[in-house]
C-alpha positions as CSV (number, residue, x, y, z in Angstrom):
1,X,149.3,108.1,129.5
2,X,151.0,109.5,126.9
3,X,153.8,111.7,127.1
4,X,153.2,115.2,124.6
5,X,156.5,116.2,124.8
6,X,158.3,113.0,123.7
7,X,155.8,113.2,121.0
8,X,156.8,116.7,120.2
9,X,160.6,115.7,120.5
10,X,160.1,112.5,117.9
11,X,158.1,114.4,115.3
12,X,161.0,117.6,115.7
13,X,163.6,114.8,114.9
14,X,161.7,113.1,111.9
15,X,161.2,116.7,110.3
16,X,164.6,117.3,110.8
17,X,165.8,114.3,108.7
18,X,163.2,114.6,106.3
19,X,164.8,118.2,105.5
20,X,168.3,117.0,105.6
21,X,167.5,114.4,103.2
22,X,166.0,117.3,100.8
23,X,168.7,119.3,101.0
24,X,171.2,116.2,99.9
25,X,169.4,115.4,97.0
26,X,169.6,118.9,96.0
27,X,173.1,118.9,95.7
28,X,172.9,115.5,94.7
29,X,171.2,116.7,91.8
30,X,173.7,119.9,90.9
31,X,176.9,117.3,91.3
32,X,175.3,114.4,89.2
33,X,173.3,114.1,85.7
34,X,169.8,114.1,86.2
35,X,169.5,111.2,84.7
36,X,170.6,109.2,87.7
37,X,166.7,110.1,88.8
38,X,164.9,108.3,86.5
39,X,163.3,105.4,88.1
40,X,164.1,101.5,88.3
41,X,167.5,101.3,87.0
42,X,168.9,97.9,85.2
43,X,169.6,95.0,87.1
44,X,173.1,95.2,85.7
45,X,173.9,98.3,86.7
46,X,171.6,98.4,90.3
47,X,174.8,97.9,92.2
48,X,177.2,100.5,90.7
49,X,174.3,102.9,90.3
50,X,174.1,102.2,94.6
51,X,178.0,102.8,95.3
52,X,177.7,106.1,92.8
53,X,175.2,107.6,94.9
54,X,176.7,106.8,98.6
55,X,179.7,107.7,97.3
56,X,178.8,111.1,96.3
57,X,176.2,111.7,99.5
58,X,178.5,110.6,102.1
59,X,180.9,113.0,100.4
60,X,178.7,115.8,100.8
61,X,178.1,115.0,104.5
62,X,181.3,115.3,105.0
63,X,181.6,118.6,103.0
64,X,178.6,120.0,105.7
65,X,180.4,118.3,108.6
66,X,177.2,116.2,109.4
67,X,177.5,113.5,111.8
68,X,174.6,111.0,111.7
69,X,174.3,108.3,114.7
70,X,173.2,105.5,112.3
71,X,174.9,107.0,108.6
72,X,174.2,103.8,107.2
73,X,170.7,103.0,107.5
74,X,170.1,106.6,107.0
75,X,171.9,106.6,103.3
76,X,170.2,103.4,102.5
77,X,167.0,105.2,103.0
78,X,167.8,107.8,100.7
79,X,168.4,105.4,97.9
80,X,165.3,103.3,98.9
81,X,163.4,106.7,98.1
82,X,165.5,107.4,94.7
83,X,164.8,103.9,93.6
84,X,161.5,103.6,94.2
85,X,160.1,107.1,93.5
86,X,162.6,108.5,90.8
87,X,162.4,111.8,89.2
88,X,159.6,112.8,92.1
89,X,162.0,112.0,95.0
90,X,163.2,115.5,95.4
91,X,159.4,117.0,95.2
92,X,158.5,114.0,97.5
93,X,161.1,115.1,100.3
94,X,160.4,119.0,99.6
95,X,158.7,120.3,102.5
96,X,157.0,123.1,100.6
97,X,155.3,121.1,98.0
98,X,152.3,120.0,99.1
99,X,150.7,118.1,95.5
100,X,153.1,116.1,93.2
101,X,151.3,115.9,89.6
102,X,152.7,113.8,86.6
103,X,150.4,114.6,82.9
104,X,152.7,112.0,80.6
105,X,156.2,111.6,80.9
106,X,157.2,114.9,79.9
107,X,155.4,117.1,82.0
108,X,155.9,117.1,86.2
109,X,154.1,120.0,88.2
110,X,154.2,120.7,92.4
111,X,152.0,122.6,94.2
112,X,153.2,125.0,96.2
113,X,151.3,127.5,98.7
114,X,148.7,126.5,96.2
115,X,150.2,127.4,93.5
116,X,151.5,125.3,90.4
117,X,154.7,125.2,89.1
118,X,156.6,123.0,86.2
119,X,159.4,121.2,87.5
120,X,162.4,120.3,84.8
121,X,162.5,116.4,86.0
122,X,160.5,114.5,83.1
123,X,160.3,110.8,82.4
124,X,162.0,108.4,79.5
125,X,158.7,107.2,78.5
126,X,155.2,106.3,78.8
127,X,156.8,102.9,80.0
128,X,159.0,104.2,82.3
129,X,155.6,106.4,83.7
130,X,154.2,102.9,84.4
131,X,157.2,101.4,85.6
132,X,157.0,104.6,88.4
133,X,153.5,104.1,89.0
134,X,154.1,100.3,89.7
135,X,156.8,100.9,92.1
136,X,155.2,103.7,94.2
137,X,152.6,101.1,94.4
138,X,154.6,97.9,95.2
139,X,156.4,99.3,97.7
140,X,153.1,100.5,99.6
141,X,151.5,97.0,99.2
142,X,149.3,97.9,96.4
143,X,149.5,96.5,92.7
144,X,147.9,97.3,89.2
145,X,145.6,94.6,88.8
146,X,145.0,94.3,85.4
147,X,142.1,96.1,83.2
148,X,142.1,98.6,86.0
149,X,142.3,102.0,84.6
150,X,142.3,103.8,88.0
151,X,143.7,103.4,91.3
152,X,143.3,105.4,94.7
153,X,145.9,104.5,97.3
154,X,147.5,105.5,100.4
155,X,151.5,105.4,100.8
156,X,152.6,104.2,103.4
157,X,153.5,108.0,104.8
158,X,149.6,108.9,105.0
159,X,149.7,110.4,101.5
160,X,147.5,109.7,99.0
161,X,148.0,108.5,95.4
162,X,145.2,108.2,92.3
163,X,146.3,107.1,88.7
164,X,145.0,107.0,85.7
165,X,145.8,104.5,82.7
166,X,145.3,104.6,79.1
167,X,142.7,104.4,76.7
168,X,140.9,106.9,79.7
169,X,144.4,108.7,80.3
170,X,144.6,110.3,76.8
171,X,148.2,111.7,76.8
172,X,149.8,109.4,79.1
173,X,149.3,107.3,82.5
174,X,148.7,110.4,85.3
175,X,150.2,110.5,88.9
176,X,148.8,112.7,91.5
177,X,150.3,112.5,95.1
178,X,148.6,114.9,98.0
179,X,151.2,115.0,100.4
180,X,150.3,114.0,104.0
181,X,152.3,116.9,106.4
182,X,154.5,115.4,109.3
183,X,154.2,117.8,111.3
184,X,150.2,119.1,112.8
185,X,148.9,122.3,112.6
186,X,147.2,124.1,114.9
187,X,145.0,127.3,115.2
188,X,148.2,129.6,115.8
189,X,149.5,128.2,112.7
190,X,146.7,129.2,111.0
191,X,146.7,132.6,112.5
192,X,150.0,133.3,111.3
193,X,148.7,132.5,108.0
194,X,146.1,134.7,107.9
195,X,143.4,131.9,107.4
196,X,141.4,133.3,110.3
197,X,141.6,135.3,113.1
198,X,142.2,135.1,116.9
199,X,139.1,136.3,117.7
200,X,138.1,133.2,115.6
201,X,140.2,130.8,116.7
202,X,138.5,131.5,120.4
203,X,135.0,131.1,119.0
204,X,135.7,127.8,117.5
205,X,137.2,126.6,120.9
206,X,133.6,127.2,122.2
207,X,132.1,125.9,119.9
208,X,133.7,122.5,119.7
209,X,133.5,122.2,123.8
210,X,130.2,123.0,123.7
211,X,128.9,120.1,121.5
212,X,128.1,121.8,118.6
213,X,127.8,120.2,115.2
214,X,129.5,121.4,112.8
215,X,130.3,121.3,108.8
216,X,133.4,122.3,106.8
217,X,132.4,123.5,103.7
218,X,134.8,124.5,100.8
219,X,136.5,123.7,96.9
220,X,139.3,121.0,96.1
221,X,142.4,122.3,98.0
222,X,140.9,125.2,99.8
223,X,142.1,123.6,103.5
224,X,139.0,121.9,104.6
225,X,140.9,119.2,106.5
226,X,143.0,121.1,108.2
227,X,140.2,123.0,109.5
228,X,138.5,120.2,110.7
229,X,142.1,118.7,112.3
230,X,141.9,121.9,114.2
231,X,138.7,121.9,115.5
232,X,138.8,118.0,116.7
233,X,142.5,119.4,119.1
234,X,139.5,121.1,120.7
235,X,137.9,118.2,121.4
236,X,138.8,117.5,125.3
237,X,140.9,114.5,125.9
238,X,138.5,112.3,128.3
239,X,136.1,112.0,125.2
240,X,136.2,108.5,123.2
241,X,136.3,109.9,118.9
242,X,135.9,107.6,116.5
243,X,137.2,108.4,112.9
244,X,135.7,107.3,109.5
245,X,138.0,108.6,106.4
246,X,137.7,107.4,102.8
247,X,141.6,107.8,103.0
248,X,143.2,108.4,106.3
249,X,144.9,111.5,106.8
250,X,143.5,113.5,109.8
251,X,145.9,113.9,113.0
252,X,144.6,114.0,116.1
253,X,146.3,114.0,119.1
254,X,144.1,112.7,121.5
255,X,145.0,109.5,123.1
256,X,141.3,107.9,123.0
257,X,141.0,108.0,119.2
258,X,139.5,105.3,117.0
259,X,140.5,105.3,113.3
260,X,138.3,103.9,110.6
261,X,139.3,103.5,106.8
262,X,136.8,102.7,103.6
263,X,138.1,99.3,102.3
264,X,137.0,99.8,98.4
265,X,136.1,96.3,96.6
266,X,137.9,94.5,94.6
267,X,137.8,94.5,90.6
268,X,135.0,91.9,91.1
269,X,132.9,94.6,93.2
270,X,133.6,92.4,96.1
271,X,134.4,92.8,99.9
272,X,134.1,96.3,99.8
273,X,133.3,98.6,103.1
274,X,131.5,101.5,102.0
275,X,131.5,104.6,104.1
276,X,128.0,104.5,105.4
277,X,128.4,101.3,106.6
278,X,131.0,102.7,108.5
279,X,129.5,105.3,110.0
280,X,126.4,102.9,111.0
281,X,128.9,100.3,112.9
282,X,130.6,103.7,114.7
283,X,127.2,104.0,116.5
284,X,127.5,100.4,118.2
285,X,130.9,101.8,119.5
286,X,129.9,103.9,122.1
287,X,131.8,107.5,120.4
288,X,131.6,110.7,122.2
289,X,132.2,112.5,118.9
290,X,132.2,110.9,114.9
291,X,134.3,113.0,113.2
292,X,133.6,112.1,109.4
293,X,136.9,112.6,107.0
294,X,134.7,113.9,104.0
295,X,130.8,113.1,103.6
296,X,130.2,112.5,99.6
297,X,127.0,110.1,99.6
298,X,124.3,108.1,101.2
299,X,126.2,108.6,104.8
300,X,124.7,112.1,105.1
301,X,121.6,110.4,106.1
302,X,123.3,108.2,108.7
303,X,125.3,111.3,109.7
304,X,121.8,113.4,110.3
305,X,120.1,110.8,112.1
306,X,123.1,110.4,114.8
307,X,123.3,114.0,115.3
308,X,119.7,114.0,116.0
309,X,119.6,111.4,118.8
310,X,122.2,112.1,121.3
311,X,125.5,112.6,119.1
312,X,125.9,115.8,119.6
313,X,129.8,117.1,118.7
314,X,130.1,115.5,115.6
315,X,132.0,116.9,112.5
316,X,132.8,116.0,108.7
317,X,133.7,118.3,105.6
318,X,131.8,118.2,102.2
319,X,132.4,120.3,98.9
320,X,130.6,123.6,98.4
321,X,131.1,127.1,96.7
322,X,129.6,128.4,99.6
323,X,127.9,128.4,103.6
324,X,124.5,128.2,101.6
325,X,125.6,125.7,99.4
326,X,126.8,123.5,102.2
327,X,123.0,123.2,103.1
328,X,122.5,122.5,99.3
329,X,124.5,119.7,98.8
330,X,123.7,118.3,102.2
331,X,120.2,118.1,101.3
332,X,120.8,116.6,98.0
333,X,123.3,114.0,99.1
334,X,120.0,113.2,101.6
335,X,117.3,113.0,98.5
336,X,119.5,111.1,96.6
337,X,120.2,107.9,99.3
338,X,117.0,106.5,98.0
339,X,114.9,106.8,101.4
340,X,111.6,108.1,99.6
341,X,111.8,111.6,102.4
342,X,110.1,114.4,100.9
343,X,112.1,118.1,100.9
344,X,110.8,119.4,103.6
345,X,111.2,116.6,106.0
346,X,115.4,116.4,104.8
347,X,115.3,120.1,105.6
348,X,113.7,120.1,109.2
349,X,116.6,117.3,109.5
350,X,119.1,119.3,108.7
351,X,117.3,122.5,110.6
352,X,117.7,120.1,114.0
353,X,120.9,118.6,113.5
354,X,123.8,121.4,112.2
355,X,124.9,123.7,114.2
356,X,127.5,126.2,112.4
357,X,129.2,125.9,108.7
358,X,132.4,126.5,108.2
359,X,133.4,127.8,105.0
360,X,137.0,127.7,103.5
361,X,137.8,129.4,100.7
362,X,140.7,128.9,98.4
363,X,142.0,132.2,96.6
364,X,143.8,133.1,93.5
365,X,146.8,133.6,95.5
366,X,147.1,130.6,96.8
367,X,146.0,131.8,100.4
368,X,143.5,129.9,102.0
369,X,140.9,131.5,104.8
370,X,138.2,130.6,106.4
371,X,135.7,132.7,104.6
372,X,132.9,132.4,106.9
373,X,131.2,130.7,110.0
374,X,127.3,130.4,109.7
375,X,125.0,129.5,112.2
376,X,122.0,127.6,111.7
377,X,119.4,129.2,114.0
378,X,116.1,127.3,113.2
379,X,113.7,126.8,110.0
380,X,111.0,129.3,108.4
381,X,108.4,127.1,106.9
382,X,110.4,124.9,105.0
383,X,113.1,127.1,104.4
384,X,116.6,126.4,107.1
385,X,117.4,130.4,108.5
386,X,120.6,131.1,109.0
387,X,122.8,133.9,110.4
388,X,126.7,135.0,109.7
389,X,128.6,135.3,112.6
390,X,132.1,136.1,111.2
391,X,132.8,136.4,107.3
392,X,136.4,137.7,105.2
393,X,135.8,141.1,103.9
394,X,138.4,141.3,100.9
395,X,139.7,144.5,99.9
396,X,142.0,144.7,96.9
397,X,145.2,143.1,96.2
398,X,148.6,144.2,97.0
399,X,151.4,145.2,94.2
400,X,152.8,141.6,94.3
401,X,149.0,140.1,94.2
402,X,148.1,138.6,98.0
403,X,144.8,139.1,98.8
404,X,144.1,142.1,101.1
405,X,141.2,141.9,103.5
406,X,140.1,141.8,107.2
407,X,138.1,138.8,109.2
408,X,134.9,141.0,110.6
409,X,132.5,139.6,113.4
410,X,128.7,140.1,113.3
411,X,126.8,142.4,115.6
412,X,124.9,139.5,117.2
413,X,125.8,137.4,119.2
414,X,125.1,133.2,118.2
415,X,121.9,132.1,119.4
416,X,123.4,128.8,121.1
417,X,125.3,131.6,123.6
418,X,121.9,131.8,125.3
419,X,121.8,127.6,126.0
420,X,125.4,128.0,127.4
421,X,123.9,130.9,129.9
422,X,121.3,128.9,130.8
423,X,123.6,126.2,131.6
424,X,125.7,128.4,133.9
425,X,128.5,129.1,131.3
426,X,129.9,132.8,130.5
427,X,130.5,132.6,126.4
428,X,132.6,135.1,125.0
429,X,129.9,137.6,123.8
430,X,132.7,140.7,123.8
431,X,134.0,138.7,120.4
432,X,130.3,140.0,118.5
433,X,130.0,143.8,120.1
């Protein structure tokens, strides 16, 4: 069995050198021209360019009295990063960016608590922006194969990389990098935050242990896969999850996990492995839950019919403006797979199989909260009837802007509380009176 806090102890180490190196290639950066950033310096000069830098970092070790038990591998490290990532290295070891976005060579933005800012690193060239491209990719065993205008990849770190080329990248070759974070968060991480509230954080406990299925709904950005890393921690540890991501990035920390990845095909549209034929193959693997990274397609059928017939617990994330237009795209995504099912029947499937949405909602300060949890309580006709069980009420903005606002329960209590009474269970009603 694994042991948590080693785990705990490793990832508190790692995070601790990932900041260390940020903080020397900050004063790397006030101590040295800028230009020493710009990626995949000449042959020529590769070797002095190396002794420069070691020089100067092990010089400001020494400055901050650091002692590192293995200084050497550690500084070759740095440089590994400098070389291969350039003027991004510093945004790459940041811990508060969380999106690195390159729109030409002259212009570099970061996301931080979702908000954008310009960053003075630039690039040469539009050659030197390939050249960067190519070695974020080399070193990740990926390469530009040629009349490929864009690419989706993931680093080697867990984070994920798309680029766009010319004649379809009209001011230069583009870069975007979503950073994959080190270290998990959890439900009191997300209190602290203000994303939800305690009272929530308790209801989606139940929820989760009592087999519900459930959808994360929510924009680009807005913290739908966090959400839905927080909900699978519920998941209780003698349960068997399989995974199925387009790109890896959720963290569980459940020993039993199996982790599933699209493969996409090759420029020849061969030897692909498409999502849905994922999820189809997941079934044969005897899962307790399927936790679906993001559900954009044809799966959404697959994904109904499993929760209708014994996989009960099962979770993914979509993108939707709203709890009601989760159920909208759902349905769509159903109509459009090419099965020939009329409306209403896609609608009783979706009636049986979803339990509660989740909606997250992105705001114009950056914050992210979860918005509002929905329960699906049966169908009218043709129509899917739903009830709000907890919903943000915002309520102005303060002087600096943040979003003011309080996380308000419903009167009524969910209507799967009454299966859990029959089933000898006490569910927290108090949370809804």
């Amino acid at each position: 069995m694994s042991d948590p806090l080693k785990k705990k102890n490793k990832r508190s180490s790692a995070h601790l050198l990932q900041r260390l190196r940020y903080e020397l290639l900050v004063q790397l950066d006030e101590v040295m021209d800028s230009q020493w950033l710009y990626t995949n310096p000449d042959a020529d000069n590769l070797d002095e360019w190396k002794d420069d830098i070691t020089e100067t970092l092990t010089g400001i070790l020494r400055e901050r009295k650091v002692k590192l038990r293995g200084e050497d591998k550690f500084l070759r490290e740095l440089l590994r990063i400098l070389q291969i990532y350039g003027p991004i290295s510093g945004a790459l070891l940041d811990p508060t960016v969380s999106e690195i976005m390159i729109v030409g060579p002259e212009k570099i933005y970061v996301e931080r608590e979702g908000k954008l800012d310009r960053i003075p690193q630039r690039l040469p060239s539009e050659n030197a922006s390939i050249q960067l491209i190519r070695n974020i990719l080399h070193h990740n065993h990926r390469e530009i194969e040629e009349g490929v205008s864009m690419i989706d990849a993931r680093l080697s770190d867990g984070s994920r990389l798309n680029a766009v080329f010319a004649p379809v990248a009209v001011e230069g070759s583009m870069l975007t990098i979503r950073k994959f974070r080190q270290d998990i968060i959890n439900a009191t991480d997300l209190v602290d935050r203000d994303t939800l509230s305690p009272a929530m954080v308790e209801f989606l406990q139940v929820a989760v242990e009592s087999h519900l299925n459930i959808i994360v709904g929510g924009g680009t950005g807005s913290g739908k896969t966090t959400m839905l890393n927080v909900l699978s921690s519920y998941i209780p540890e003698g349960e068997r999850i399989i995974t199925i991501e387009d790109t890896a990035e959720l963290q569980l920390s459940q020993d039993h996990v199996g982790r599933m990845e699209v493969m996409p095909p090759n420029r020849f549209g061969e030897g692909g492995v498409p999502i849905d034929q994922l999820f189809r193959n997941s079934l044969r693997m005897r899962p307790d839950r399927i936790v679906v990274g993001e559900c954009r397609g044809k799966e959404a059928f697959d994904m109904l019919q499993a929760m209708n017939t014994g996989h009960d617990g099962s979770m993914t994330t979509l993108h939707a403006n709203s709890a009601r237009d989760i159920l909208t795209r759902l349905e769509n995504m159903v109509l459009m797979a090419g099965y020939g099912l009329p409306t209403e029947a896609v609608r009783r499937q979706i009636g049986t199989a979803i339990h509660l949405l989740f909606h997250m909602r992105r705001f114009p300060d950056g914050s992210r909260k979860l918005s509002s949890i929905t329960e699906i309580t049966g169908l009218q006709g043709d129509t899917i009837s739903t009830q709000e069980l907890f919903t943000f009420r915002e309520e102005g903005r303060s002087a600096d802007g943040t979003v003011q606002g309080r996380f308000l329960p419903a009167s009524m209590a969910p209507k799967f509380f009454d299966r859990l009474r029959e089933e000898g269970k006490s569910p927290p009603v108090e949370l809804f009176r």
